[in-house]
C-alpha positions as CSV (number, residue, x, y, z in Angstrom):
1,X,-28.3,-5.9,-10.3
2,X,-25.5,-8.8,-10.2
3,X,-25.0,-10.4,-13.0
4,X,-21.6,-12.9,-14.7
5,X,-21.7,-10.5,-17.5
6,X,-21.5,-7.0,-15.0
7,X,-18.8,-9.1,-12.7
8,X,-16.7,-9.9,-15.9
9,X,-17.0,-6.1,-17.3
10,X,-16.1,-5.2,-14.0
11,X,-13.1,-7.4,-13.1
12,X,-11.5,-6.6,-16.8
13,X,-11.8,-2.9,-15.9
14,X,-10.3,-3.3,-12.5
15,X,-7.2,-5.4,-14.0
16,X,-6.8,-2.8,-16.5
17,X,-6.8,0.8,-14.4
18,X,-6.4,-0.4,-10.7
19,X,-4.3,-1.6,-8.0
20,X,-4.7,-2.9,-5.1
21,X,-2.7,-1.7,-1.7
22,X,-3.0,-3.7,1.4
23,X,-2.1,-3.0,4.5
24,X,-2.1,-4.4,8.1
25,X,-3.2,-2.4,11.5
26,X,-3.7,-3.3,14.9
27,X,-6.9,-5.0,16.1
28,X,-9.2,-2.0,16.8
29,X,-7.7,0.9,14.8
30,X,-9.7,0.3,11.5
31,X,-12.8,0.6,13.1
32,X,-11.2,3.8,14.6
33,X,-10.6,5.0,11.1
34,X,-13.6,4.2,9.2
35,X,-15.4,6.2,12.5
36,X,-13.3,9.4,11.2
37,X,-13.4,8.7,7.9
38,X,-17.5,8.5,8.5
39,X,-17.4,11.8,10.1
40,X,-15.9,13.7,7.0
41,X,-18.8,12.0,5.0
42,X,-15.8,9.9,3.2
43,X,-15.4,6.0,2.9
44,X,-12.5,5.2,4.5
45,X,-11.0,4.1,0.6
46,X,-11.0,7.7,-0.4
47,X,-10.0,9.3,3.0
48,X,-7.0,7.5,2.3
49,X,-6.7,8.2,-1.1
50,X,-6.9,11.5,-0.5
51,X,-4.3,12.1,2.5
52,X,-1.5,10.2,0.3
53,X,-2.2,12.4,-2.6
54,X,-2.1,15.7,-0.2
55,X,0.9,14.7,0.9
56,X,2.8,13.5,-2.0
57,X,1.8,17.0,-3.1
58,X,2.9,18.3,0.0
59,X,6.5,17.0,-0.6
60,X,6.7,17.4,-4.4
61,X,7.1,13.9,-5.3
């Protein structure tokens, strides 16, 4: 349920923990990837999430 109190809670938590990356792709190729990221059962937030982190592991940064 929306409310100003829940979007105010929210918005100080956000600007407290979070960041925001954006980034730009050609026409077509998001819907590409939310498609895969659908087929892993992920939203396409944490299928990214979760390649960068494999491979900053990967490469020991």
């Amino acid at each position: 349920m929306y409310n100003e109190a829940r979007n105010r809670a929210s918005q100080k938590y956000q600007n407290a923990h979070l960041e925001q990356i954006r980034i730009w792709v050609k026409k077509g190729f998001k819907d590409e990837c939310k498609e895969h990221a659908q087929k892993q059962n992920k939203s396409l937030t944490a299928l990214i999430i979760e390649l960068l982190e494999a491979d900053i592991r990967k490469h020991g940064e």
